[in-house]
Every structure is written in structure tokens, then in C-alpha cells.
C-alpha positions as CSV (number, residue, x, y, z in Angstrom):
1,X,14.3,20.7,-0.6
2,X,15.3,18.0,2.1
3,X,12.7,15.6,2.4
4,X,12.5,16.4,6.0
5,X,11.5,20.2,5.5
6,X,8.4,19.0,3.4
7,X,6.6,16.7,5.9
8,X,5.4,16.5,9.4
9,X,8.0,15.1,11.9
10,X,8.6,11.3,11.8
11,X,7.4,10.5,15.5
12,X,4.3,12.2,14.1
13,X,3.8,10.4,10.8
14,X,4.9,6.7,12.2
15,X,2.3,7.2,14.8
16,X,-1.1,8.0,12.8
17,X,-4.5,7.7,14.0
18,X,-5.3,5.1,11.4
19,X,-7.3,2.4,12.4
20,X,-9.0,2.4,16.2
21,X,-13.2,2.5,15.7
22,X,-15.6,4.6,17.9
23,X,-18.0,2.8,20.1
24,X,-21.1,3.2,17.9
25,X,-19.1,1.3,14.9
26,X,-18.3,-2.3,14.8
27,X,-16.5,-4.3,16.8
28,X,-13.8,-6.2,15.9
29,X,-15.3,-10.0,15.5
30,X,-13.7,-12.5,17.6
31,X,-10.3,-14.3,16.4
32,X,-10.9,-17.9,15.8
33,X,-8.5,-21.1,15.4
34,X,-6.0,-20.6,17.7
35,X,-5.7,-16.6,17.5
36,X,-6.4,-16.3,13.7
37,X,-8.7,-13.8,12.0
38,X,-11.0,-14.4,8.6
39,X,-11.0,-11.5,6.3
40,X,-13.2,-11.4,3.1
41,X,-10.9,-10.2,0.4
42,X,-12.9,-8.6,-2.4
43,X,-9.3,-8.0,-5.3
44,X,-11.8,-5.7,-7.4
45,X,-10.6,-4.7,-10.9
46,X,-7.8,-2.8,-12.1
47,X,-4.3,-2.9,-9.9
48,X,-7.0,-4.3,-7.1
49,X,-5.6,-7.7,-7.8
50,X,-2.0,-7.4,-7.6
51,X,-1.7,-4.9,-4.5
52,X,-4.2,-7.0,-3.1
53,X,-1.8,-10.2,-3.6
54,X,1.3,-7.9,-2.4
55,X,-0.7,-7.2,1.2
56,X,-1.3,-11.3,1.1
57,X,2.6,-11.5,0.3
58,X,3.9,-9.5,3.6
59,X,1.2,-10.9,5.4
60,X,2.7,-14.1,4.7
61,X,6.2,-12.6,5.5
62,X,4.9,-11.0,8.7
63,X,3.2,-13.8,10.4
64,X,0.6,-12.0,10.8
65,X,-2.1,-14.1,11.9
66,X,-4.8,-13.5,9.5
67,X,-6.8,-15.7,7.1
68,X,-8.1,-14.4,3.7
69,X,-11.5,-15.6,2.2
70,X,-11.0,-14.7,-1.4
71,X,-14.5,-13.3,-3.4
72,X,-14.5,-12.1,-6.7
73,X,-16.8,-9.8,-7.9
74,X,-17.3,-8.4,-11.4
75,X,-19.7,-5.3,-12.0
76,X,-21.8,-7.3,-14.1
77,X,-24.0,-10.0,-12.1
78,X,-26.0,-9.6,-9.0
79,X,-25.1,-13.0,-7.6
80,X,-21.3,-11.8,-7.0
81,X,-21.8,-8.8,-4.6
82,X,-24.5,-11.4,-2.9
83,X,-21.3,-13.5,-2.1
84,X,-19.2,-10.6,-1.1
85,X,-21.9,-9.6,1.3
86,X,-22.8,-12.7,2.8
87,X,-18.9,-13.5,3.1
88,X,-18.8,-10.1,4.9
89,X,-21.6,-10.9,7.4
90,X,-20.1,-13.9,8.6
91,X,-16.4,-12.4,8.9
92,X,-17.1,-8.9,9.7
93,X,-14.1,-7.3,8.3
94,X,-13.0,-7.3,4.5
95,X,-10.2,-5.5,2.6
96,X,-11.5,-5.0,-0.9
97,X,-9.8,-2.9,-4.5
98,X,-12.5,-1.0,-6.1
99,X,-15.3,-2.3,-8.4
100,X,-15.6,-0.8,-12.0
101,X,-18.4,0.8,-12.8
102,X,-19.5,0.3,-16.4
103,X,-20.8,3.1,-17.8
104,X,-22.4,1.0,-20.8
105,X,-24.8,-0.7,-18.5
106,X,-28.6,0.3,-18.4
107,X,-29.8,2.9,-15.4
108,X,-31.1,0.5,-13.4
109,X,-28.0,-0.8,-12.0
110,X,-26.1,0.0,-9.5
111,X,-22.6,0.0,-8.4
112,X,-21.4,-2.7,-6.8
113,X,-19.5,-0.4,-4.3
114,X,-22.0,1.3,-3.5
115,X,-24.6,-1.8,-3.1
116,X,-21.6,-3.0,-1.0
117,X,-22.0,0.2,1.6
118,X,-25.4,0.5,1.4
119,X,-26.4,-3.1,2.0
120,X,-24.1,-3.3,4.9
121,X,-25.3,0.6,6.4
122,X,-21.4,1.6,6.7
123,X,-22.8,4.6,7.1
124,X,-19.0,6.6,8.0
125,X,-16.2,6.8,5.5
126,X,-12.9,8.2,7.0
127,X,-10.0,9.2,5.4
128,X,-6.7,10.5,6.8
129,X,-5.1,12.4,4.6
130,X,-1.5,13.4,6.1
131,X,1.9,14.6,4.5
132,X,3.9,11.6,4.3
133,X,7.8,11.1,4.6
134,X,10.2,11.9,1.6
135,X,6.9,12.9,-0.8
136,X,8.1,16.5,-2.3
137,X,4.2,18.1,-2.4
138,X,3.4,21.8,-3.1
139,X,2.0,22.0,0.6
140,X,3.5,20.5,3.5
141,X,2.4,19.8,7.5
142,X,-1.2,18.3,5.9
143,X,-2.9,16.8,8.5
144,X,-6.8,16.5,8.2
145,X,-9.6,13.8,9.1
146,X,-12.2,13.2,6.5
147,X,-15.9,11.9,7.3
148,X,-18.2,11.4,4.3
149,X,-21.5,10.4,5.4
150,X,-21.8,7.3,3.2
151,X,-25.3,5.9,2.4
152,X,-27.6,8.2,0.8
153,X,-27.3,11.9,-0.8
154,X,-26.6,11.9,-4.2
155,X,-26.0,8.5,-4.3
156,X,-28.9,6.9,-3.4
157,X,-29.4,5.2,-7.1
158,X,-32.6,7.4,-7.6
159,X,-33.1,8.8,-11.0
160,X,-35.6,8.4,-13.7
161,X,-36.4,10.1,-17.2
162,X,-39.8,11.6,-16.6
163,X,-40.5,12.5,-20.2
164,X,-37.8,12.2,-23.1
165,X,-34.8,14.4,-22.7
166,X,-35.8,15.4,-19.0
167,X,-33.4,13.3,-16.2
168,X,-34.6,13.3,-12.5
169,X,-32.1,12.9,-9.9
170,X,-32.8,12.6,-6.5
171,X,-31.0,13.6,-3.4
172,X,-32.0,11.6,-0.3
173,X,-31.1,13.6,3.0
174,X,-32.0,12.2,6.3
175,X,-32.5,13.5,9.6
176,X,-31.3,10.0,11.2
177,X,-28.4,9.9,9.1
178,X,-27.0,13.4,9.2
179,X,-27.2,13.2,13.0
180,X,-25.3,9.8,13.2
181,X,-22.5,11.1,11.1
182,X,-22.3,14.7,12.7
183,X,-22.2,12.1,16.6
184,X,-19.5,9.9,14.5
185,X,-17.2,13.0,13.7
186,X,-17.5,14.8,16.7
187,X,-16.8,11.9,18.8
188,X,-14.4,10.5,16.7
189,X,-12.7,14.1,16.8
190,X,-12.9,14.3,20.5
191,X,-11.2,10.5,20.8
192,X,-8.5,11.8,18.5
193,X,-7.6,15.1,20.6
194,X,-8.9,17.6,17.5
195,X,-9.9,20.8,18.1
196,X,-12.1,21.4,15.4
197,X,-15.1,20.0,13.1
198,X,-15.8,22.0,9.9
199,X,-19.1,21.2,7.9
200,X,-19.0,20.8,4.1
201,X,-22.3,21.9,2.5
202,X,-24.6,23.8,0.2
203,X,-27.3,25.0,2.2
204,X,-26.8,28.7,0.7
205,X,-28.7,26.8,-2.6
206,X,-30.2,23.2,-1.2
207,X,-31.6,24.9,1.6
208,X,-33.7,22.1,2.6
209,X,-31.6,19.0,2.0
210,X,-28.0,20.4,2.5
211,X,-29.8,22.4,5.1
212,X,-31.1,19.8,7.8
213,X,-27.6,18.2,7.6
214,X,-26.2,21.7,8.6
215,X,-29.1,22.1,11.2
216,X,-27.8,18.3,12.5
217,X,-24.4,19.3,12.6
218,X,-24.9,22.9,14.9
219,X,-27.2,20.3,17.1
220,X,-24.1,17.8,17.3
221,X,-22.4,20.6,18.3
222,X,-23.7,21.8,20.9
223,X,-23.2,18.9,22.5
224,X,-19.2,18.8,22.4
225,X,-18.3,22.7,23.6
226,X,-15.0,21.5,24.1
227,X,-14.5,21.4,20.1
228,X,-14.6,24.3,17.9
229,X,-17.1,23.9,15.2
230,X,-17.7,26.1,11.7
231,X,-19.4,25.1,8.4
232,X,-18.6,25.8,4.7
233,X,-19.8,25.6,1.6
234,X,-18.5,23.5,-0.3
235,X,-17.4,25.4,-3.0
236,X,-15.2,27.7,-1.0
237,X,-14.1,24.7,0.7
238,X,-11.9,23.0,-2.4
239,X,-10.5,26.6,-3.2
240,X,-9.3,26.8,0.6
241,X,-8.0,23.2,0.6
242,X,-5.9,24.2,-2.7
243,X,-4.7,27.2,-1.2
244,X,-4.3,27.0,2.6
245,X,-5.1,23.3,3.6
246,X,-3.5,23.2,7.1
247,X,-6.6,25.1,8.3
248,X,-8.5,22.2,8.3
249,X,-8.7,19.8,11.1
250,X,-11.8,17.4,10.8
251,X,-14.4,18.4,7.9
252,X,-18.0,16.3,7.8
253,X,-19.8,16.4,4.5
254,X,-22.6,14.5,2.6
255,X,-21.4,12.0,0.1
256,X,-20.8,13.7,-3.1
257,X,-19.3,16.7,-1.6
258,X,-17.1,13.5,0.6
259,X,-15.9,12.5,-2.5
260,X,-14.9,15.4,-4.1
261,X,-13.0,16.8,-1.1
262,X,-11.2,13.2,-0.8
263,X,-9.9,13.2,-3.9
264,X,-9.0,16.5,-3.7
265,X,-6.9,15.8,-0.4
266,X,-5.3,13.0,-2.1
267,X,-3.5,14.9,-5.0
268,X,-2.5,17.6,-2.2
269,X,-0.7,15.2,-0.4
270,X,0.8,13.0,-3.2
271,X,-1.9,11.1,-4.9
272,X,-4.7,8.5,-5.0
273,X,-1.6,5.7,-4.1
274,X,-0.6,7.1,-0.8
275,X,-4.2,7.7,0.9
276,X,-6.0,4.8,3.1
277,X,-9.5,5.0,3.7
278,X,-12.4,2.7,5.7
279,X,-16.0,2.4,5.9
280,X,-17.4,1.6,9.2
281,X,-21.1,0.7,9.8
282,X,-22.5,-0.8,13.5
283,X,-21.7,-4.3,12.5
284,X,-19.3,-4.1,9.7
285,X,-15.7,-3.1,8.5
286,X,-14.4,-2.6,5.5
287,X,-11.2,-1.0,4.2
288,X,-9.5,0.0,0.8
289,X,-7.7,3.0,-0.8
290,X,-9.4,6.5,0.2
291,X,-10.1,7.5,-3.5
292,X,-11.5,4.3,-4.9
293,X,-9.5,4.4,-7.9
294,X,-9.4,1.2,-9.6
295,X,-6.2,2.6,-11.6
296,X,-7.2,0.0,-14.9
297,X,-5.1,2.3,-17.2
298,X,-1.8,1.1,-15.0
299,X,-2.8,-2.6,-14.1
300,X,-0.4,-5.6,-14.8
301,X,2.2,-3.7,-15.6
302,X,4.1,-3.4,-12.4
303,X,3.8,0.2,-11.7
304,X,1.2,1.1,-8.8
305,X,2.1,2.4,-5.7
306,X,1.1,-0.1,-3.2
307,X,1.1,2.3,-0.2
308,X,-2.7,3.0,0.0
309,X,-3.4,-0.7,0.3
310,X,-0.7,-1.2,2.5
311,X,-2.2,1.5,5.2
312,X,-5.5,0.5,4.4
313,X,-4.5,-3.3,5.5
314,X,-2.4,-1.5,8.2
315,X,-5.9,0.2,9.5
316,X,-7.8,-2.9,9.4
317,X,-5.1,-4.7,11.4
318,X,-5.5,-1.9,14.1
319,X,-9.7,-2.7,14.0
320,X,-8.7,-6.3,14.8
321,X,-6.4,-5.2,17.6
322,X,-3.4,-6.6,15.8
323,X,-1.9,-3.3,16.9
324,X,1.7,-4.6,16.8
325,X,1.3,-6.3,13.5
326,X,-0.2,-2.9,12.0
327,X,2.8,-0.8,13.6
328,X,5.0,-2.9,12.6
329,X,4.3,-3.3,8.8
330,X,3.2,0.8,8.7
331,X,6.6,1.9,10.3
332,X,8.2,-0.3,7.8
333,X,6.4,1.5,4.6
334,X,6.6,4.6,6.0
335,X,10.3,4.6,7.0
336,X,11.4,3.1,3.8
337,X,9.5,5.9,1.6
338,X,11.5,8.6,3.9
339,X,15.3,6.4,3.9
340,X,15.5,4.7,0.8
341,X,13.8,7.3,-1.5
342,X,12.4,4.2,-3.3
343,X,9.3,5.5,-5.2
344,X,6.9,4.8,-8.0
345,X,6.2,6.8,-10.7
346,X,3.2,8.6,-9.8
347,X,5.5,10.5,-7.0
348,X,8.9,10.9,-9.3
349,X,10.7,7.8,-9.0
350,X,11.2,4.7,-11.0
351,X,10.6,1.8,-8.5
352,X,8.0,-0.9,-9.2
353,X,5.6,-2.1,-7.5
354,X,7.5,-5.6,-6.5
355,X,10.7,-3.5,-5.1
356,X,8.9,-1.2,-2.8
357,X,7.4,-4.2,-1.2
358,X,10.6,-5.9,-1.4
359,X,12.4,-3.3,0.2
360,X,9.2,-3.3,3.0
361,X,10.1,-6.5,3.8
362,X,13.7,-6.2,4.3
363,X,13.1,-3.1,6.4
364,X,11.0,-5.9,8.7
365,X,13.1,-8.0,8.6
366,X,15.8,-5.5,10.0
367,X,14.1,-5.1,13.2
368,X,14.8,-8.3,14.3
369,X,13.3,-12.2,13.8
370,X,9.4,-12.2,12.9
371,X,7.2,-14.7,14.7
372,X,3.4,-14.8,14.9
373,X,3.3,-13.9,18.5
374,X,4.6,-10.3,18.5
């Protein structure tokens, strides 16, 4: 099959809604030092650190005028995340890899991504999963707008052992919160020039909790009768997705049904290394791969696909109004996965990680000489 019959048409896919913000999320902070930006990088664990170097690589190629304030974190000690907060507060904007998780640590802690999000209230996760050029998928013309509500439900970190053997878990919904991300998709879908919102929920079982965020949803609604809206449960949802994705538009779920359905978008369009994703609070910005992999079983060894990263840095560019720069460097990562067929493993080719970026770079390089006033 011609790589051209399998994905949406290039003037579509080189021109993504990635990146933009809504007016209720953060606004880009103001660049300092003669034009520049301060980003808090955050490498994680796993690949983190060496797609993370790559974006600093053909940043560094690109001119783009950005400064990176490196903080490590590990999942172990408190006084880490405290710096990657703190460093996000005074910059605004960070790119980050994901934070392991260990599952050999006591109940009492909590994941340092989540801490991250909650701390910081980015309260809307969006991902934009799309079919991509030259990526032979079983579906094609994929083309749908995640928003995970991204601060409570299921992962509020509330759980105890009431007697032995006997695990509490609770599931926070709010009324506040549920209406704030219903307002976020709908406006964000009406910015965009959707047509329709689809609700992800339960509320056939959790008829209370899974319920009021269905209630908040038909109340958002109402509001925007220029946009379709229906709801689903959730279970139905990931057989449709599987079956007939291109039915869905823009879906808005609770968190653990967000990340379900994002991962599950991810392998229909070619993986967890082709997917961007961003969290977006009132103050805050922060960006990373959609799925949140931290891909330890590949790291060091050369063989990740550094496209996720690449968008997510591509997104964050566009939050900083560095539209050119993000253009620029996406067109370049998306045109060389479509012309030179150069591809990792994880989507049937046998490039590394270091020549897909190299070839990036010559692709820039192509258009013409780079200089940091584009």
C-alpha cells in the first residue's frame, strides 16, 4: 500500500492543531534576555534522557531561541519533584520524559507525575492522536482530540486497607472540575472547527460519580448548540475506537478512562513514539509524550522513536508563540517520516534514534540558512 493511501493528506498532517492554548489555560510567560525563553527540563527515566538531549540537539541546530533549566528527578525523594515544581513556577513552561513509578515503594507515596499535575492544578490533558505520513496502520484518516480531565478521579492517591485483606479506593469526582473540563473541550473544540464532543463514562454503574461528570457535560453542552454532543460508556467506547475510529471527533473523559483511551489511540495510529501530549492548568504548561511511557526496557540503546518528543517540543514552541520555530522543525519530522521512509523499529524499519534526527536536521537545513530570527 503506498504510503499515501494510508494517511490523511500532507497539507493536512503538516498543519496540525498541536500547540495554541484556550483562554482559561496559561499564558505563555514573557520571553526574557533579548527574545529568549526558560524552559524547566524534567529528562525523567527511561529513553527520557536521550530524546530529551536529541530536542536540546535540534534546538541547538535550529536557533531556536530557547533556554533549558535542567531538573532531575528520581521517584524516590520528595525534595526532587519540590525543585521540579518550584523551577516550573518561576518558568511556566517545562518539557519533561516520564517519572517511574516503583511499584516496590510503600502506599503512601505518590507518583511523581502525578504530584507534578496535581500540585500545579493542570487540570486538561490533550492529546492529538492523527494518522501520520508513511506509518502503514490497520486504520487510516485517524483524526481525534483527546481531553482527560487530569487531577482527581481515580487518581487522587486515596486508598487505605480498612481491615486486613480489604483495600479501599477512592474516586474523587467534582462538580467544579468536571465542569471546567467539559468548558475546556467544548471551547477548545469550537476554536478548532470540530463538530462534535463525545463523553467517555460509566454512569450506567457509578451512577453518582461518573454521573455528575455526565450531568456537567449535557450542562456544557447546552451551551455550545453549534456542536454536536453524545456520551459513551466507556466500555463500548475502546471496542468502537478498535473497530470504527474515524467516528470520533473530540471525546472528554475522567482520568482513568483518559488514559486508557490514549493509549489505546496511540497503538491505532502507530504507537506510544509517535503521539504528543500536554497538560495545561491556568498558570502552567507542561508537555511530554501522550502515553507517558518511560520505555526503560529500550533505553540507551539507540532505538526509540524520537517523534513524540519531537511534537511534544514542537507543541510547546507553539504555547510560546515560536510558531515559525515549531512549523519549522514539525514539517521537517513529519516530511522526512513520509520521503525518506527512515523509521525505527517500533513502526518496521531499522533507523536509530541518532539518524532520524540526523536526517531532521538535514531536511532543515534544506530549506534554506537557519538564523534565530525566523
Amino acid at each position: 500500500m503506498a504510503a499515501s493511501s494510508a494517511v490523511l493528506s500532507m497539507s493536512k498532517i503538516i498543519k496540525p492543531i498541536w500547540g495554541g492554548r484556550l483562554a482559561t489555560t496559561a499564558k505563555p510567560p514573557p520571553a526574557k534576555y533579548g527574545g529568549r525563553h526558560t524552559v524547566t527540563l524534567i529528562p525523567g527515566d527511561g529513553i527520557g534522557p536521550e530524546l530529551l538531549n536529541h530536542v536540546r540537539e535540534l534546538f541547538r541546530f535550529s536557533c531556536v531561541p530557547v533556554d533549558f533549566e535542567v531538573v532531575n528527578v528520581c521517584s524516590a525523594t520528595e525534595d526532587d519533584i519540590n525543585n521540579a515544581i518550584t523551577a516550573i513556577r518561576r518558568n511556566g513552561v517545562a518539557l519533561k520524559g516520564n517519572i517511574e513509578t516503583l511499584h516496590t515503594l510503600p502506599a503512601s507515596h505518590k507518583s511523581r507525575n502525578n504530584l507534578l499535575r496535581t500540585t500545579l492544578d493542570l487540570y486538561a490533558n490533550v492529546m492529538h492522536c492523527m494518522s501520520l505520513p508513511g506509518v502503514q496502520t490497520r486504520h487510516n484518516n485517524i483524526d481525534i482530540m483527546i481531553i482527560r480531565e487530569n487531577t482527581e478521579g481515580e487518581y487522587s492517591s486515596l486508598e487505605h486497607e480498612s481491615v486486613s485483606g480489604v483495600v479501599e479506593c477512592l474516586k474523587i469526582i467534582t462538580r467544579t472540575n468536571s465542569l471546567r473540563i467539559a468548558e475546556y473541550a467544548f471551547k477548545l473544540a469550537r476554536e478548532k472547527g470540530r463538530k462534535r464532543v463525545t463523553a467517555v463514562h460509566k454512569a450506567n454503574i457509578m451512577k453518582l460519580g461518573d454521573g455528575l461528570f455526565l450531568q456537567c457535560c449535557r450542562e456544557v453542552a447546552a451551551g455550545y448548540p453549534d456542536i454536536a454532543f453524545d456520551a459513551m460508556i466507556v466500555d463500548n467506547t475502546t471496542m468502537q475506537l478498535v473497530s470504527k475510529p474515524q467516528q470520533f471527533d473530540v471525546m472528554v473523559m475522567p482520568n482513568l478512562y483518559g488514559n486508557v483511551v490514549s493509549n489505546v489511540c496511540a497503538g491505532l495510529v502507530g504507537g506510544p513514539g509517535l503521539v504528543p501530549g500536554a497538560n495545561y492548568g491556568r498558570d502552567y504548561a507542561v508537555f511530554e509524550t501522550a502515553t507517558r511511557n518511560t520505555g526503560k526496557s529500550i533505553a540507551d540503546r539507540n532505538i526509540a522513536n524520537p517523534t513524540a518528543m519531537l511534537l511534544a517540543s514542537c507543541m510547546m514552541l507553539d504555547h510560546l508563540k515560536l510558531h515559525d520555530y515549531a512549523t519549522m522543525i514539525r514539517n521537517a519530522v513529519l516530511t522526512t517520516m513520509n520521503e525518506t521512509q527512515l523509521h525505527t523499529a517500533d513502526i518496521g524499519g531499522q533507523g536509530t534514534t541518532s539518524e532520524v534526527v540526523q536526517a531532521i536536521m538535514r531536511n532543515i537545513q534544506s530549506k534554506g540558512p537557519l538564523t534565530s530570527e525566523l
